[in-house]
Structure formats: C-alpha cells, structure tokens
C-alpha positions in Angstrom: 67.1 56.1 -111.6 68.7 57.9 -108.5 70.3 54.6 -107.3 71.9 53.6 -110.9 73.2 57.4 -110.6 74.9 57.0 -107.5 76.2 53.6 -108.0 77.6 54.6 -111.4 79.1 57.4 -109.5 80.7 54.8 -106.4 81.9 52.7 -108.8 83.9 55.4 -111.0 84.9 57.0 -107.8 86.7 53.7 -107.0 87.9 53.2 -110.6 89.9 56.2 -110.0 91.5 55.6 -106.6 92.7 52.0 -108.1 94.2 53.7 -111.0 95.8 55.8 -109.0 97.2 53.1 -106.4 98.8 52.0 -109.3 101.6 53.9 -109.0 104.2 53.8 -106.4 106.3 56.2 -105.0 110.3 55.3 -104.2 111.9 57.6 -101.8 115.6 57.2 -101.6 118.5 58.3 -99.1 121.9 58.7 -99.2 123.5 59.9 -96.2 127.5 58.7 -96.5 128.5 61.7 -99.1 131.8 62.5 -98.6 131.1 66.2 -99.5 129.0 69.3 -99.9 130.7 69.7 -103.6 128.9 69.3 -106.5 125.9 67.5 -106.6 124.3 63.5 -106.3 122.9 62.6 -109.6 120.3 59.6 -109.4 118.6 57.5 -112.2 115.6 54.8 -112.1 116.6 52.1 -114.5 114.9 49.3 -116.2 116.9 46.8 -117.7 117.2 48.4 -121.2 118.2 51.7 -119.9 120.9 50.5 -116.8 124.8 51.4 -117.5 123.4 53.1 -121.1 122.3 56.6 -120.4 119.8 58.3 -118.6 117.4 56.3 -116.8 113.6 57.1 -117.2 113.4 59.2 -114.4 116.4 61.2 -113.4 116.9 63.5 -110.5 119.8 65.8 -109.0 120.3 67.3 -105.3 122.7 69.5 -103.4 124.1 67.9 -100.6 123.7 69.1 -97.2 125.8 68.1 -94.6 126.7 64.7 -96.0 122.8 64.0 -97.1 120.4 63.9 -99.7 116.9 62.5 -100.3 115.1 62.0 -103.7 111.8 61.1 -104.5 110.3 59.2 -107.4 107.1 59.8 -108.3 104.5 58.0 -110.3 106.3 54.8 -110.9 104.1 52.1 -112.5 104.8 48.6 -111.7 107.6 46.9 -112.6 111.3 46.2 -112.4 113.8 48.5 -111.8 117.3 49.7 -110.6 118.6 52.9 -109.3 122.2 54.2 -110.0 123.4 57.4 -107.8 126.6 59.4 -108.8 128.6 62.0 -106.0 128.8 64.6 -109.5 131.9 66.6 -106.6 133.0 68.7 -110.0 129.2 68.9 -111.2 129.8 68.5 -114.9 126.9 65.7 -115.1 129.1 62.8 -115.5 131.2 60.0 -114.2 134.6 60.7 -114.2 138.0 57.8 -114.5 141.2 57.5 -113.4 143.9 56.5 -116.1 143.1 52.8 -115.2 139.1 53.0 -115.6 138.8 53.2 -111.9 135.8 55.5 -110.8 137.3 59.1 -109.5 133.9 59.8 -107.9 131.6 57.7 -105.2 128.6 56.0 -106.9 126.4 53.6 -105.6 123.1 51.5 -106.7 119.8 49.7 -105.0 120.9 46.2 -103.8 123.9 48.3 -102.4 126.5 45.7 -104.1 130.0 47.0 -104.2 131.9 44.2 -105.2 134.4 44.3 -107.8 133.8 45.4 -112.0 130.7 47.1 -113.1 127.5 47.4 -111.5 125.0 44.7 -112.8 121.3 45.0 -113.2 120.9 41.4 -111.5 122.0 43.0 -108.5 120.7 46.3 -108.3 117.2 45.1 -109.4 113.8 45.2 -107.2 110.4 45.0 -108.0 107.9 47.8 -107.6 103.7 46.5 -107.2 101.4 48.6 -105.4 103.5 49.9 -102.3 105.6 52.8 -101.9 109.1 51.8 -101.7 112.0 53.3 -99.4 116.2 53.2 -100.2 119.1 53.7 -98.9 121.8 53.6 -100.8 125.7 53.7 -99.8 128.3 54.9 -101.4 
C-alpha cells in the first residue's frame, strides 16, 4: 500500500513539472532607442491579433539610457510575433506623418524593415518547450 502511495505521488509530482514546462518564457531586448522620452510599448501577436490591436500579452517600459528589456511570461506553445513601438509622446499609440509614414521607431521579431507594413510571415517564430530570447531593432 505504501509503494502505490508513493508512486502515485512520483508520478503526480512529475505530472506537474511537465505541465509546467509547458510554458515558455520570451525575454526580449531593445537596446537602439533613440531616446529616454516616452515609453517602448511591446505586444505578443498571433496571427489573428498582429497589425489589429492589442496583442495577447502587452507590456510597457521606461527607457534607460537607450535600453529596455521585457519579459513574457507563461507563453503556451505556438506561433507568434512581437511588435515594439518607441511611444517618445507616450499617448499609447502609433503616430503618422501626412503621408502615412511612421513618426515614431517601431520594430518586430524577424527584425525585417523592408518597405510597407510589417507582415506576420516575417515576424513569425515558433515557441515549443524552450525559453526564447529577442532582440529587436528599431
């Protein structure tokens, strides 16, 4: 009886630390800001979320000295994106010149700059079972 006790007892004690392998942690940098103003808005995107609102986990830093690091927590497996904003006039959005062009830096995972919106294609990674670390430029 003792043994079926303590087996039970391995074998939910390892149930647990799967479950909670199973989420990943994405740490990201950003250390080109071109200011201390404002603040550096970052969003975790999946595809149904990216360049349509708020992602579905958001986060905001002050920047010091040029820098800023963020942390994701608890991110189950799957695909994803990550958009970052330089808010300089911190009024939680992106702001455009009279021609559409972005007044403020942005970048996104993948780090792909090239010309007309950001895509999902090429911001997308994949998160499984290992923590995951960025940078992103801007």
């Amino acid at each position: 009886m003792k043994l079926a006790v303590s087996i039970l007892a391995i074998a939910f004690s390892l149930s647990t630390l799967t479950a909670q392998s199973d989420e990943v942690t994405i740490t990201v940098t950003i250390d080109n800001v071109t200011s201390d103003e404002g603040k550096v808005l970052l969003g975790l995107h999946t595809a149904e979320t990216f360049m349509r609102g708020p992602g579905i986990q958001n986060l905001e830093s002050e920047i010091k000295d040029g820098k800023v690091e963020f942390t994701f927590k608890n991110v189950p497996a799957g695909t994803y994106a990550i958009m970052a904003l330089h808010d300089a006039n911190d009024n939680k959005q992106m702001d455009f010149e009279a021609n559409g062009m972005p007044k403020e830096s942005y970048g996104m995972s993948g780090n792909d700059m090239s010309m007309g919106p950001p895509t999902f294609e090429a911001a997308k990674f994949d998160v499984d079972s290992e923590n995951l670390d960025f940078t992103i430029r801007f």
